[in-house]
C-alpha positions in Angstrom: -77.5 -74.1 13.5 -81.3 -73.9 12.2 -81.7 -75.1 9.0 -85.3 -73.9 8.6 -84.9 -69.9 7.9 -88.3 -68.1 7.8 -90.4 -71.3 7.8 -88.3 -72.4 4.9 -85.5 -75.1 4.5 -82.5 -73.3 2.5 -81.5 -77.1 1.1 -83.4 -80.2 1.3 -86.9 -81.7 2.2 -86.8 -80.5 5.9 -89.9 -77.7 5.8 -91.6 -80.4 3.8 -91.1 -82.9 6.2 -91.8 -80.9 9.1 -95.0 -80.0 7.4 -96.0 -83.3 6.9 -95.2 -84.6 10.3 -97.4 -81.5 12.2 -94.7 -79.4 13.5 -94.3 -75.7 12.0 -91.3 -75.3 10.1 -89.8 -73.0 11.8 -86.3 -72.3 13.6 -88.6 -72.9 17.1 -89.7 -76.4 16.5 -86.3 -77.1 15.7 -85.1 -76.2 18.6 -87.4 -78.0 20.4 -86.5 -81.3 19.2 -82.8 -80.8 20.9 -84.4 -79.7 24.4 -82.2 -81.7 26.2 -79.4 -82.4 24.2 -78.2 -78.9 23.7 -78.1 -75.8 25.9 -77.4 -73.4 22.6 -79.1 -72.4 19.5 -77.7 -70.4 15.9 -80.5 -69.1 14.4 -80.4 -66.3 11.5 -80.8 -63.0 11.6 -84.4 -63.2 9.3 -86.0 -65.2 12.6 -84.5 -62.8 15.1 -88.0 -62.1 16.7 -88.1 -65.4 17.3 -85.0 -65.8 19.7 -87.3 -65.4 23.2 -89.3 -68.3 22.0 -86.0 -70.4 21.8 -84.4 -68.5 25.1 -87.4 -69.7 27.0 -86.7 -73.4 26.5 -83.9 -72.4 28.4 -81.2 -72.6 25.2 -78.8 -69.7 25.1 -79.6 -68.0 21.4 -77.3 -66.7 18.6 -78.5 -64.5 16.3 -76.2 -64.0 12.8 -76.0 -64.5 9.6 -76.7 -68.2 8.9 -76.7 -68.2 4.9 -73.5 -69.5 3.3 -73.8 -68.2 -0.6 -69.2 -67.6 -0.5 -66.5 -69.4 1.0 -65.8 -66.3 3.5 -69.5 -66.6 4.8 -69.0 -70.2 5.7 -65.8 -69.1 7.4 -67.8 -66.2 9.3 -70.0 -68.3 10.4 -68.0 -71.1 11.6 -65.6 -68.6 13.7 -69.1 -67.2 15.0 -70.5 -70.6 15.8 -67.0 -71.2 17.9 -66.6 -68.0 19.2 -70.2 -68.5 20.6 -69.6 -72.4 21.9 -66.6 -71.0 23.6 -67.5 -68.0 25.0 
């Protein structure tokens, strides 16, 4: 799961760091540093235009609501996160 949403880290310095390294912040980049090592990707629905980008390094791509504000979004999530690893 992306933690960079929009260019922007929901928690944490990892935009910032990103930044600071040379790579865009962005749900792509991460993606591209588990080339590899995974053949899926959870990205949120605000970086949706984004999913061919991450299909084309040959990761399958789920689109969903990725921000956890409630106890029942982590739980919708997590069943969409297995659902998708299992399907």
């Amino acid at each position: 799961v992306s933690p960079i949403i929009g260019g922007a880290a929901i928690k944490g310095p990892a935009a910032k760091l990103m930044a600071e390294f040379g790579v865009e912040p962005s749900c792509v980049d991460v993606a591209k540093q588990y080339i590899g090592l995974c053949d899926a990707f959870v990205i949120d629905n605000i970086d949706a235009d984004r999913a061919n980008e991450i299909d084309s390094l040959g990761m399958d791509v789920l689109v969903c609501n990725t921000i956890m504000t409630s106890k029942e979004d982590k739980m919708a999530l997590a069943r969409k996160v297995l659902d998708f690893a299992l399907r």
